[in-house]
Every structure is written in C-alpha cells, then in structure tokens.
VEXPAKE-700625 format. One record per residue (C-alpha): x negated, z, y negated; residue in one letter. Coordinates in steps of 0.02 Angstrom, whole numbers. Layout:
c1:X&c3:Z&c2:Y&r:A
...
//
This chain:
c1:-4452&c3:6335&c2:-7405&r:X
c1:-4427&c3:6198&c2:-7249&r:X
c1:-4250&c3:6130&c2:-7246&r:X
c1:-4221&c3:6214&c2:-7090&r:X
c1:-4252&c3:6367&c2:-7166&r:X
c1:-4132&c3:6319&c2:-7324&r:X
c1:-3976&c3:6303&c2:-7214&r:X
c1:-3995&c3:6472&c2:-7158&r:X
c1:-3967&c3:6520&c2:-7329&r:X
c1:-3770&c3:6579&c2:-7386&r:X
c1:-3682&c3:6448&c2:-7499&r:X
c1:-3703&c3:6560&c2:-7644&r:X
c1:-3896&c3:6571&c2:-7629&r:X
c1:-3885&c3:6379&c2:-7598&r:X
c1:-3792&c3:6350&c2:-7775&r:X
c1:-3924&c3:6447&c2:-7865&r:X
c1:-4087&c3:6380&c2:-7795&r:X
c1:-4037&c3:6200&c2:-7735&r:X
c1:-4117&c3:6050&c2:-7854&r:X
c1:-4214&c3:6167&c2:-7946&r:X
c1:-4370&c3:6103&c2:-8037&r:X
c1:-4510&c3:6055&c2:-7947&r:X
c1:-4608&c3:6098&c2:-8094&r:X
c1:-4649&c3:6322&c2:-8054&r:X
c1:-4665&c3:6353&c2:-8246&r:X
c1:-4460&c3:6313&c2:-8275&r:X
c1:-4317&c3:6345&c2:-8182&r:X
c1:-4207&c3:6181&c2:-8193&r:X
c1:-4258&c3:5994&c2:-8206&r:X
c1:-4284&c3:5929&c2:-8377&r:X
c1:-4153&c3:5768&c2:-8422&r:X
c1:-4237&c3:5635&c2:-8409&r:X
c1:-4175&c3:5482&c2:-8551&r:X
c1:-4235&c3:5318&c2:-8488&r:X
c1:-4183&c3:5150&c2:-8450&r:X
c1:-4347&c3:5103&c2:-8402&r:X
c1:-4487&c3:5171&c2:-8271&r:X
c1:-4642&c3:5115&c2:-8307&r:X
c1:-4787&c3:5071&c2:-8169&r:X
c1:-4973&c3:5087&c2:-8188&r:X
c1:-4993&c3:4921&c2:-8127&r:X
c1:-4929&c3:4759&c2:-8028&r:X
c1:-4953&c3:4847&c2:-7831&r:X
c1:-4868&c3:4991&c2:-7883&r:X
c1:-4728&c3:4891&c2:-7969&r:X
c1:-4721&c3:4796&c2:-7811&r:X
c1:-4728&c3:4962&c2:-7698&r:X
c1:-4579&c3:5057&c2:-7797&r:X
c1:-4456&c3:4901&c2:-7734&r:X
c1:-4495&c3:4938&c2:-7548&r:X
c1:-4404&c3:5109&c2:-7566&r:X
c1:-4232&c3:5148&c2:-7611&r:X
c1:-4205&c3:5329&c2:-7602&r:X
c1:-4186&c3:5461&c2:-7722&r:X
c1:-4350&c3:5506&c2:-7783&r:X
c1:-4434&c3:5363&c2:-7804&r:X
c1:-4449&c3:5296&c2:-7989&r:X
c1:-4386&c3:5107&c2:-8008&r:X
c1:-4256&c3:5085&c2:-8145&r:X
c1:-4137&c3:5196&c2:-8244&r:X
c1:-3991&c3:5155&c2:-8154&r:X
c1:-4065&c3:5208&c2:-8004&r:X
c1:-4079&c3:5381&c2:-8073&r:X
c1:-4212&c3:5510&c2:-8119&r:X
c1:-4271&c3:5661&c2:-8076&r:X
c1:-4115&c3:5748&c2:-8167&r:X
c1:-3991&c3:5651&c2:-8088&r:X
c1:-4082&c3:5665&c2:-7902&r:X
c1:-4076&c3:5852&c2:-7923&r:X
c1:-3889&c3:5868&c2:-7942&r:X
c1:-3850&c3:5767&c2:-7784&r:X
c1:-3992&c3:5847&c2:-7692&r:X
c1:-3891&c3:6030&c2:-7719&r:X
c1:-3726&c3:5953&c2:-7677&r:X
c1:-3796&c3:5882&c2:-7502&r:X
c1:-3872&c3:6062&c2:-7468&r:X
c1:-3679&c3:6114&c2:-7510&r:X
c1:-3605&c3:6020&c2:-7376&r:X
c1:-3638&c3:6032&c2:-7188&r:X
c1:-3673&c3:5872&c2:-7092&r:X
c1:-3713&c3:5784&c2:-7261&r:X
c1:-3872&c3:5674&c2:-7274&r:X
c1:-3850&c3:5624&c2:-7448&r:X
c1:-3744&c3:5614&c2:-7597&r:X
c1:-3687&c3:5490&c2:-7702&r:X
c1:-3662&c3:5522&c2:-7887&r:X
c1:-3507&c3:5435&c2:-7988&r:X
c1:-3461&c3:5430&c2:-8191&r:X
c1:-3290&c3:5518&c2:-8143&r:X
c1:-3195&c3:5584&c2:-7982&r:X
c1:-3081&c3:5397&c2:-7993&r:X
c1:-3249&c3:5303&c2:-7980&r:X
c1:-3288&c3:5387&c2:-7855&r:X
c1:-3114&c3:5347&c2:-7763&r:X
c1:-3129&c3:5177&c2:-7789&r:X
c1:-3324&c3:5162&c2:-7732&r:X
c1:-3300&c3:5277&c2:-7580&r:X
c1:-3144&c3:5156&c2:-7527&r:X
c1:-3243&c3:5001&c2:-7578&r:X
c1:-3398&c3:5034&c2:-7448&r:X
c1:-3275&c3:5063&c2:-7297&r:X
c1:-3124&c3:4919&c2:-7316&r:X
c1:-3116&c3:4744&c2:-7340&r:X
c1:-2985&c3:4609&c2:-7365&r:X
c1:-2879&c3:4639&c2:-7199&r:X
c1:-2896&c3:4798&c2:-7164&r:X
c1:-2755&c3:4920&c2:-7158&r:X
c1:-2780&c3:5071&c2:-7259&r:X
c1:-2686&c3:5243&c2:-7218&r:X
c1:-2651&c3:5349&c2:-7352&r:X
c1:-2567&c3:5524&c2:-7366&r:X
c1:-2426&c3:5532&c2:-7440&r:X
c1:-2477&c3:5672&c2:-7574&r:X
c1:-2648&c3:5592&c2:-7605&r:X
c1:-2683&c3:5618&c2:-7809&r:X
c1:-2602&c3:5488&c2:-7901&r:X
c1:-2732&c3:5373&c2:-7952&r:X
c1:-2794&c3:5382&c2:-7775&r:X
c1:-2595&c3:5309&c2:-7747&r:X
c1:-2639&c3:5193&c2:-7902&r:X
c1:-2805&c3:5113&c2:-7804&r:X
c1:-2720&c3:5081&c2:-7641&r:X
c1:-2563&c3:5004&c2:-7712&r:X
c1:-2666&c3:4916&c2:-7866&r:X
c1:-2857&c3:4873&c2:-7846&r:X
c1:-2863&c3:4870&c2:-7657&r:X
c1:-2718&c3:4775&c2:-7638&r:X
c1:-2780&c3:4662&c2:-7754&r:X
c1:-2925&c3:4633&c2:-7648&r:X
c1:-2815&c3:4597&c2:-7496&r:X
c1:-2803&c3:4779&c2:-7415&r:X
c1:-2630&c3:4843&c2:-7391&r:X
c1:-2589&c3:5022&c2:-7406&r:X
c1:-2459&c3:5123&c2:-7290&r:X
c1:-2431&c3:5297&c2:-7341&r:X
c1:-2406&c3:5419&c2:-7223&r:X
c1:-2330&c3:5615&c2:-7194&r:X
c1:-2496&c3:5733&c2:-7165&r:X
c1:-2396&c3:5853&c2:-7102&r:X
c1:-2303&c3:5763&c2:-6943&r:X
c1:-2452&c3:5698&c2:-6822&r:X
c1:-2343&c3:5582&c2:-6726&r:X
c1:-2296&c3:5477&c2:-6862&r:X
c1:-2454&c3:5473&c2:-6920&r:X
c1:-2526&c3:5402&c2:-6741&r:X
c1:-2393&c3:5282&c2:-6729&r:X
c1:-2433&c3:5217&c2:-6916&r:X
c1:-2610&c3:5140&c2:-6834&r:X
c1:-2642&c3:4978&c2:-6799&r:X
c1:-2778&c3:4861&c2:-6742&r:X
c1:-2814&c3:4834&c2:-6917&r:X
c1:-2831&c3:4998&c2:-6959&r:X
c1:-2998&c3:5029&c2:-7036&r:X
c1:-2983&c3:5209&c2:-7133&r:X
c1:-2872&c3:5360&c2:-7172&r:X
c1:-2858&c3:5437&c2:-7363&r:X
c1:-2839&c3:5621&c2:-7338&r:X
c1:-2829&c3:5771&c2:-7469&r:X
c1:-2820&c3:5946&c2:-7418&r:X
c1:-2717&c3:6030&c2:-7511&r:X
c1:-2605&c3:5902&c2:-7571&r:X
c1:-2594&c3:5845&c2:-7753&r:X
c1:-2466&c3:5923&c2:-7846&r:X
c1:-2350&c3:6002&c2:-7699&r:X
c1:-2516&c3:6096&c2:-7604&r:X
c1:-2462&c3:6032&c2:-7448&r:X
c1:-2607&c3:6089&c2:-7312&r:X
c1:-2617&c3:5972&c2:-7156&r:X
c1:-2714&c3:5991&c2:-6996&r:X
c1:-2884&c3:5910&c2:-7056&r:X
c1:-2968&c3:5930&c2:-6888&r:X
c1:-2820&c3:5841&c2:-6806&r:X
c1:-2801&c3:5696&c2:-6921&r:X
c1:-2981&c3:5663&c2:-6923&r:X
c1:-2997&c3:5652&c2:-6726&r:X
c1:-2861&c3:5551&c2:-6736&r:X
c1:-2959&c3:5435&c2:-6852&r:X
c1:-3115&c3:5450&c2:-6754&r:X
c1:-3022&c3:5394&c2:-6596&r:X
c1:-2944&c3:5225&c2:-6686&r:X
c1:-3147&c3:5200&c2:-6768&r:X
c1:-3062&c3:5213&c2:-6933&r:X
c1:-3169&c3:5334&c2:-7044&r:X
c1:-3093&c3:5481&c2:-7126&r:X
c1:-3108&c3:5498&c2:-7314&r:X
c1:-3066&c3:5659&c2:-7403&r:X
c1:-3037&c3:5712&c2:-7584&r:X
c1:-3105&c3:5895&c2:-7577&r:X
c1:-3087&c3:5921&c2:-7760&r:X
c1:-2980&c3:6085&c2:-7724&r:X
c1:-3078&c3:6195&c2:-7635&r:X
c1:-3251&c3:6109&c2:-7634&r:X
c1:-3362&c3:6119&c2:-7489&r:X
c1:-3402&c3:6291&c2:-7518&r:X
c1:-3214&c3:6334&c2:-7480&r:X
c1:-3186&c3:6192&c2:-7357&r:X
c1:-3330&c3:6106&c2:-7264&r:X
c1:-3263&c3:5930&c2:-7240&r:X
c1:-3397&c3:5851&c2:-7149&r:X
c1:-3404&c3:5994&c2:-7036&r:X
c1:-3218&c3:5991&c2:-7013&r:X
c1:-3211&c3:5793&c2:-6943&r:X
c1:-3205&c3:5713&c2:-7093&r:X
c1:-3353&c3:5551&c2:-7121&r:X
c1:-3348&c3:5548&c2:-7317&r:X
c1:-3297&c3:5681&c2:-7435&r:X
c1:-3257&c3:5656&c2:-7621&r:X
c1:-3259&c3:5758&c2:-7765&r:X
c1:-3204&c3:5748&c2:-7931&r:X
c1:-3381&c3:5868&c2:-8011&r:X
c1:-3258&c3:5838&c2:-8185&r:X
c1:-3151&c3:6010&c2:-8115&r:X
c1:-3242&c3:6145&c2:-8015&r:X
c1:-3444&c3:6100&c2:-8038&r:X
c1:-3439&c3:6072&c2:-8219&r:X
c1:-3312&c3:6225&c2:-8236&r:X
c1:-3326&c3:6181&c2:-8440&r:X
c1:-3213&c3:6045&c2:-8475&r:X
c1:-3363&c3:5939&c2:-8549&r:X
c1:-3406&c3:5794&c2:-8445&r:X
c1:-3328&c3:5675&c2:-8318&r:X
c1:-3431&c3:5645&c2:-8170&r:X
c1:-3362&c3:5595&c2:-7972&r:X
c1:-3475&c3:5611&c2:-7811&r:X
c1:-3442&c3:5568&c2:-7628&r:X
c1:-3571&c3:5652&c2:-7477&r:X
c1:-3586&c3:5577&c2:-7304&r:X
c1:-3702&c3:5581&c2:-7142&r:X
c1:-3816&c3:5438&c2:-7158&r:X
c1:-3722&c3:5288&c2:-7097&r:X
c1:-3595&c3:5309&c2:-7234&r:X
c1:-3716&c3:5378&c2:-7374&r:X
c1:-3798&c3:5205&c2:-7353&r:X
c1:-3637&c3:5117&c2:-7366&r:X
c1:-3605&c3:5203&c2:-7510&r:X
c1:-3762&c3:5201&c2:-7601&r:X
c1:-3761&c3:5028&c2:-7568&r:X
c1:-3586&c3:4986&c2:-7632&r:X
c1:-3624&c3:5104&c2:-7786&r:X
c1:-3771&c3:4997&c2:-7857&r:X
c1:-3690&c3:4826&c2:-7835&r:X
c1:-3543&c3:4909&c2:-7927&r:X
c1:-3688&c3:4972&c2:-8063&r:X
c1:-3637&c3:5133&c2:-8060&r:X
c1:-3734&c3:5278&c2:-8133&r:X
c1:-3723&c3:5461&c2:-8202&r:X
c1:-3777&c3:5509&c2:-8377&r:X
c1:-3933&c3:5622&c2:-8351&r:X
c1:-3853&c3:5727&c2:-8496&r:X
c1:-3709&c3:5730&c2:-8411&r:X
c1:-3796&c3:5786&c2:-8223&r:X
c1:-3909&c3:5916&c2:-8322&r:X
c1:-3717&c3:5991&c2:-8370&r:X
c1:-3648&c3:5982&c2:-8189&r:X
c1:-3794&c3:6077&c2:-8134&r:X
c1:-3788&c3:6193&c2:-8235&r:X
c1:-3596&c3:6235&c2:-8195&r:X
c1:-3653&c3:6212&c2:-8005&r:X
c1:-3742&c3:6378&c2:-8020&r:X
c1:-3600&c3:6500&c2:-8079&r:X
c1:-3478&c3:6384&c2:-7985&r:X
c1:-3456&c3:6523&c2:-7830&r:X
c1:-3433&c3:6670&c2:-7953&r:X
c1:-3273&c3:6572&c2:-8033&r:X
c1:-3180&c3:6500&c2:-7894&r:X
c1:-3178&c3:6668&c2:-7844&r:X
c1:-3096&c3:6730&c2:-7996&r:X
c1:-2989&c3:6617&c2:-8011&r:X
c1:-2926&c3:6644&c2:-7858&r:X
c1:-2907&c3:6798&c2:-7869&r:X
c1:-2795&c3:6784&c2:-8024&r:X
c1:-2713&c3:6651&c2:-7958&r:X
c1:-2637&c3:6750&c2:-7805&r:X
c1:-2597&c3:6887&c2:-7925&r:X
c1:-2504&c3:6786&c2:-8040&r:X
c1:-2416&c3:6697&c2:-7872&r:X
c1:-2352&c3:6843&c2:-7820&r:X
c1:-2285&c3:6890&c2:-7985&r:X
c1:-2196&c3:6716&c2:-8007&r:X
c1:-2133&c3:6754&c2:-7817&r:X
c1:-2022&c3:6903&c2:-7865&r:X
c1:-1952&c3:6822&c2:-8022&r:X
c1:-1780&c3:6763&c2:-8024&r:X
c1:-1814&c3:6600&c2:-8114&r:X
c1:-1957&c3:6525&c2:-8005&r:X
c1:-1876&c3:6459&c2:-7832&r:X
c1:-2047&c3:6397&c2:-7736&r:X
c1:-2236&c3:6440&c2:-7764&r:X
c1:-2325&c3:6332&c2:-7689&r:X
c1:-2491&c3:6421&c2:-7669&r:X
c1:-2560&c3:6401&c2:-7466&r:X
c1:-2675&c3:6550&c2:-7529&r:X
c1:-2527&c3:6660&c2:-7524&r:X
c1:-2473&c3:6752&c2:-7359&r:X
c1:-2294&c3:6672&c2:-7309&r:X
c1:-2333&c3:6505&c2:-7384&r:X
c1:-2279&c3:6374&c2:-7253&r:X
c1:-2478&c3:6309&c2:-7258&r:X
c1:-2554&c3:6472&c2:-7263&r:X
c1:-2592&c3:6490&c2:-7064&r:X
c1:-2693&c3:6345&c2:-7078&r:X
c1:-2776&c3:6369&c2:-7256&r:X
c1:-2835&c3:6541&c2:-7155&r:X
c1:-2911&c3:6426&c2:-7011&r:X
c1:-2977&c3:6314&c2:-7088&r:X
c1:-3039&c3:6354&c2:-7267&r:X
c1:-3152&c3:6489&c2:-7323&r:X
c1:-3121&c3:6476&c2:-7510&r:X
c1:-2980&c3:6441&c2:-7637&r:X
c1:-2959&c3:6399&c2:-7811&r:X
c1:-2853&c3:6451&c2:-7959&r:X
c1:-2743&c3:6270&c2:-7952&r:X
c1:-2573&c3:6310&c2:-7885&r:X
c1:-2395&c3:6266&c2:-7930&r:X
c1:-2214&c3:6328&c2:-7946&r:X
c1:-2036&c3:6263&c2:-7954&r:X
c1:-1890&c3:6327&c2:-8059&r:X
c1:-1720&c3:6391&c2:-7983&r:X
c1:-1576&c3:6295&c2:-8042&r:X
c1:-1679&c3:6232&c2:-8223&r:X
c1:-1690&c3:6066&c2:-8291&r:X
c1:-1832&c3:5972&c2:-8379&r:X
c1:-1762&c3:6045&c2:-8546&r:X
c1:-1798&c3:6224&c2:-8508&r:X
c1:-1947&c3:6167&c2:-8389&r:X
c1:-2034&c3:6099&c2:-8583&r:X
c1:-1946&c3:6254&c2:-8668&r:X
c1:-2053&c3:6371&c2:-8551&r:X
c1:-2212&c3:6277&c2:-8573&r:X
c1:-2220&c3:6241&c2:-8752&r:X
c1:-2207&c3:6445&c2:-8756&r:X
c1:-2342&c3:6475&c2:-8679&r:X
c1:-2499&c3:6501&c2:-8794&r:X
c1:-2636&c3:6539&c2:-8675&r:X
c1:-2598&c3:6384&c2:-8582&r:X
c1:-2651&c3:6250&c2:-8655&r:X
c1:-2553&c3:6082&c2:-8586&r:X
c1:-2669&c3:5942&c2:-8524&r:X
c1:-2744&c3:5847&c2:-8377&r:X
c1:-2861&c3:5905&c2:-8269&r:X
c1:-2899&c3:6061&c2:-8195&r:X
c1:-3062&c3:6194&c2:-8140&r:X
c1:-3115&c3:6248&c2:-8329&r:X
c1:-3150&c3:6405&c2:-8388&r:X
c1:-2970&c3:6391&c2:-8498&r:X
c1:-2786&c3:6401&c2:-8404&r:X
c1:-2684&c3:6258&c2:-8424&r:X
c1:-2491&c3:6212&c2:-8385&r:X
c1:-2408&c3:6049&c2:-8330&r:X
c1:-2269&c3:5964&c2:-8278&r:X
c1:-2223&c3:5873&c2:-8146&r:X
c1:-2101&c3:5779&c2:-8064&r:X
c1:-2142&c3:5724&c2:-7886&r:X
c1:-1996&c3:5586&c2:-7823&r:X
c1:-2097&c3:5445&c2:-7914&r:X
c1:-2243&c3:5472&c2:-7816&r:X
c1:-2176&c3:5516&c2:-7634&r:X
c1:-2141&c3:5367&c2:-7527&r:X
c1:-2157&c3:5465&c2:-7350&r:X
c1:-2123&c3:5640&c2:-7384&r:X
c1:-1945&c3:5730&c2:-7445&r:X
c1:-1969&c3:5798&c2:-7621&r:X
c1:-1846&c3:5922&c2:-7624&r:X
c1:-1892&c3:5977&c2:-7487&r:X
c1:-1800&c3:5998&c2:-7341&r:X
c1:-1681&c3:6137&c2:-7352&r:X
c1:-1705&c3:6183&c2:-7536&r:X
c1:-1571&c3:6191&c2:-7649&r:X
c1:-1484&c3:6032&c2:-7742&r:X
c1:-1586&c3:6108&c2:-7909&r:X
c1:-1760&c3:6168&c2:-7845&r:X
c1:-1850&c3:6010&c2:-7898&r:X
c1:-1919&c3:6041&c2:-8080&r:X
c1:-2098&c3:6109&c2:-8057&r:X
c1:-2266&c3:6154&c2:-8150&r:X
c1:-2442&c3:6146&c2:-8092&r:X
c1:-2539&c3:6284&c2:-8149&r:X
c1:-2732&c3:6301&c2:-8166&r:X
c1:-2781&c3:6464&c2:-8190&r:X
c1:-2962&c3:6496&c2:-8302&r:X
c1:-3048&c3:6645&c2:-8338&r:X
c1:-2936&c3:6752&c2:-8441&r:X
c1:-2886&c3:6918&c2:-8396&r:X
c1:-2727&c3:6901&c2:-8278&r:X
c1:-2640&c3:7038&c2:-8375&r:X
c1:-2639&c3:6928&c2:-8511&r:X
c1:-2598&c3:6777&c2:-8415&r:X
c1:-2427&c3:6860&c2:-8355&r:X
c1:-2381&c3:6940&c2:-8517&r:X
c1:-2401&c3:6749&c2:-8575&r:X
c1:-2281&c3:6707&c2:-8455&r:X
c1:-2164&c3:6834&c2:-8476&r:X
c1:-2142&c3:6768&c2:-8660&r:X
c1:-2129&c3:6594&c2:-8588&r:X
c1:-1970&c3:6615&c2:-8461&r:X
c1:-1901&c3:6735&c2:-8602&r:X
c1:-1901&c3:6566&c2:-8712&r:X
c1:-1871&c3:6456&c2:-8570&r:X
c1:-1673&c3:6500&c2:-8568&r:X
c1:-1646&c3:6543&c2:-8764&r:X
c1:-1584&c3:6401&c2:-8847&r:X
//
C-alpha cells in the first residue's frame, strides 16, 4: 500500500499494520541481536557510510530492522511527522530532544507543570551547559508573551500538565513560539498522538515517554521524540553523537504493546471517568482533577483539542493531611504504589505540588486553606467495580485511627 494511501487509514488500522514485517510469511519483524553488520565486500562497506537513514545496515547502534520498524509505526501515528527518533527511556529522550534545539545562551521557556525531571534538566543539565530556564504559567497567554526575549530559542510544553492536569491552549502557545522562531517541544506522554496530534496542533517536536502507554506492560523503558524533517535531522543527529540506542528486545516489546495500545486507552478511560465521577460526589475528595470530565475547568479545551484520553488522573482530599492521605493509600490493595503510569495494573501516589511550582498557585486560587493533599491515580485494566469497592475500603481506613 503507497503512503498516500496509508494516511487514509484510521489510527487504529495504523497501530495494527504499521512496521509490520516485510517478510509475507510472519506478521512482525524478527529482533535482530547485533553489534555488528557485516558487508560483502570493501564498495559496499564504503556505500553503507553514504546513507544515514533508517534502513540501511551500518552498525548496531544505528539500529536494525526491529528497531526501524517501531519508529516507522510511530511516524505513521503522528501527522506532519517525517521521522522518529527512538530513546532508552522517556528522560533521554527529554534531554536529547532539548539538546538538538538549545545551546549555551539561549533562553529556554518552560511550563510551569512540565514533569519533574523535565524541571530537573532545565534547572540541572542545561543550566550546566549555559542555558537558563524561566518557567512560565500555560494557562495565562500574556505572561507567557511577555516572558520572551531575543534569546529565546524554545518553549517546553506538556498537555495535560504533570501531576495537577492542567490543559493549556496548545495551538496558542505554539503560534506564539512560531512567531518568536523558538520551536515548540511537547511531552505527549498523556494522551499520545492518537488522542492528541501534536505536530498537527503547532507543535515542531513531540516527545513520548513509550515506558507508559506503548509498552502498556510495565516491562521496558524506552523514550521517542517525532518531528517534520528539519528537526528529525537535528535530532537524529544529536542522538548518535550522544550514542544513544534502543534494545531491539526492548523495541520488539514496544511494538508489540503498540498494537493493542488503542483498545486500552480506551478502557482506561473509560474507567477512569467512572471512577472520577464517583470520587466527585464523595465527601472526602475536594478536587478531581480529570480535564476528561464535563465541568473540569480544562475540559472545553480537552473537547477541542484532543480526541483521546487516558486512565491518569488525580484527586485532592477535603480538609486531610499527609497522615490520612498514606492511611488511605496503604489500604488500598488493588493499587499498587509506584512510579510511572499506562500499565495494564492501577497504581496510587502521592503528591505534593508546592516544591515543584515556581509560576503557578498550588492551592489553587480560591480553594480552601486544606485542599492541598492529593493523589495521582493511574487506572489499569481491572474491572471498575472493583476499583471503587477498593476505594471505598481505602477512605473507610483513611479516617480510622
């Protein structure tokens, strides 16, 4: 099938078929295990280092046909891409996005509810390197245009925001971006670009931690970042001077998740709203922060903008401190309590946000003195009956001491 033909296709016929197996007699690419490419003889060792794209055999960390399948199916995933560049986790591919657009000098802006280690690279490796970071509020555009300069050389966006689920105007802040000739990165971990087309929406470079939603298993840790072609050459570029590659064992995995990836985002959604709704109308939980949910103060745009969610949401407690916050998760017994997010298993954590705002109010404005001890939730593919009655239990304990 032409290419032309291929993006006529719906995402979820995309998933299935994109970097299948050239080979007609199996369905997906074998993993190929080697350091070393071997050539027939001295021309065509010579040819294979005229050529640096995907598909062309040169050296292991270059990739093989395993690893060039998995970032061929996440191009075909997101409109406007011409490549993709594959990472050994979602922070590499932070820091080698950010690497191939600033250098020392440049001014860097950064949303204020950008994931912590994203925080952690501005304020640590890039600054290091002579870049200096101002954080910014997403959600109040004239700040933002008054926080450019003439040094200004790129804007770190993420969409919803980490933690709090914050959604900003994407389209706006990227024009914004576009106008200054800063590029516009994006971590579009959350939704993916089957529930929010980032390219499509302004954005030059969007980034994706594959550990969450693509590998759906909680088995491997694996970044990657897709562009049009000015900034997939940056990136590849950047990428091999840094030395970074995939494990093919490790790609074989994400592309095997990338197949049933449609079919659970949209369960998890779905029990995610349910169990939002439920949290909503008890009297212990004063905020859900869900912009999936109707009445959510990001909802209007998640509707414009996005056409897919996720089961990662969070909720804060009325009046509780960190005491019963633990009591109420160390209840709960089909949460498990860890990092991360996007398996097939629900988990529970807490978080406090103050440490990590430096632009935005956390409480927020007009909540009470107490509504500021929260939990993220990611919700997996248990049966949302079960989820609740796990949480009934858990607010039960939460206030028996």
């Amino acid at each position: 099938m032409s290419k032309n033909n291929r993006n006529q296709l719906s995402p979820a016929t995309r998933l299935v078929t994109g970097g299948r197996s050239p080979d007609p007699h199996v369905v997906s690419p074998p993993v190929y295990r080697a350091s070393t490419h071997l050539y027939t003889d001295c021309a065509e060792l010579r040819a294979g280092t005229k050529s640096n794209a995907d598909g062309n055999f040169f050296y292991g960390r270059r990739g093989s046909p395993t690893q060039w399948a998995l970032a061929e199916a996440l191009t075909e995933l997101e409109p406007g891409a011409h490549g993709t560049v594959l990472y050994p986790s979602g922070v590499a591919a932070i820091a080698g996005a950010l690497l191939a657009v600033v250098k020392p000098g440049d001014v860097l802006l950064v949303a204020d509810n950008a994931y912590d280690p994203s925080r952690s690279m501005a304020t640590g490796l890039l600054k290091r390197l002579g870049v200096e970071a101002r954080f910014f509020d997403p959600l109040d555009l004239d700040a933002y245009r008054e926080a450019f300069c003439n040094r200004t050389r790129a804007v770190w966006l993420e969409n919803p925001g980490s933690l709090t689920m914050e959604v900003c105007d994407i389209p706006a802040l990227a024009a914004e971006a576009r106008k200054r000739d800063a590029v516009s990165l994006i971590d579009n971990t959350w939704a993916t670009a089957l529930g929010f087309p980032a390219l499509e929406r302004g954005c030059d470079i969007s980034v994706q931690a594959l550990t969450k939603h693509v590998g759906g298993h909680s088995d491997l840790m694996m970044g990657a970042a897709s562009a049009g072609e000015r900034w997939y050459r940056a990136l590849r570029r950047t990428a091999q001077d840094l030395g970074h590659v995939v494990s093919p064992d490790d790609a074989a995995l994400a592309l095997r998740g990338l197949r049933t990836m449609k079919l659970r985002l949209e369960r998890t959604t779905r029990t995610a709203l349910a169990l939002s709704e439920w949290l909503a109308a008890r009297a212990e939980v004063a905020h859900v922060l869900c912009p999936m949910r109707p009445g959510d103060a990001g909802h209007e745009l998640w509707q414009r903008d996005f056409t897919g969610g996720c089961g990662l949401f969070s909720f804060v407690l009325s009046g509780r401190y960190d005491a019963a916050r633990c009591r109420l998760i160390d209840a709960l017994e089909l949460f498990g309590i860890g990092y991360s997010w996007g398996g097939f298993e629900s988990l529970a954590l807490p978080f406090d946000v103050e440490p990590v705002r430096a632009a935005m109010d956390w409480p927020r404005r007009g909540w009470q003195d107490g509504d500021r001890y929260a939990i993220r939730l990611s919700i997996g593919l248990e049966d949302p009956e079960d989820l609740i009655a796990d949480l009934e239990r858990a607010f039960a304990a939460m206030d028996t001491l």
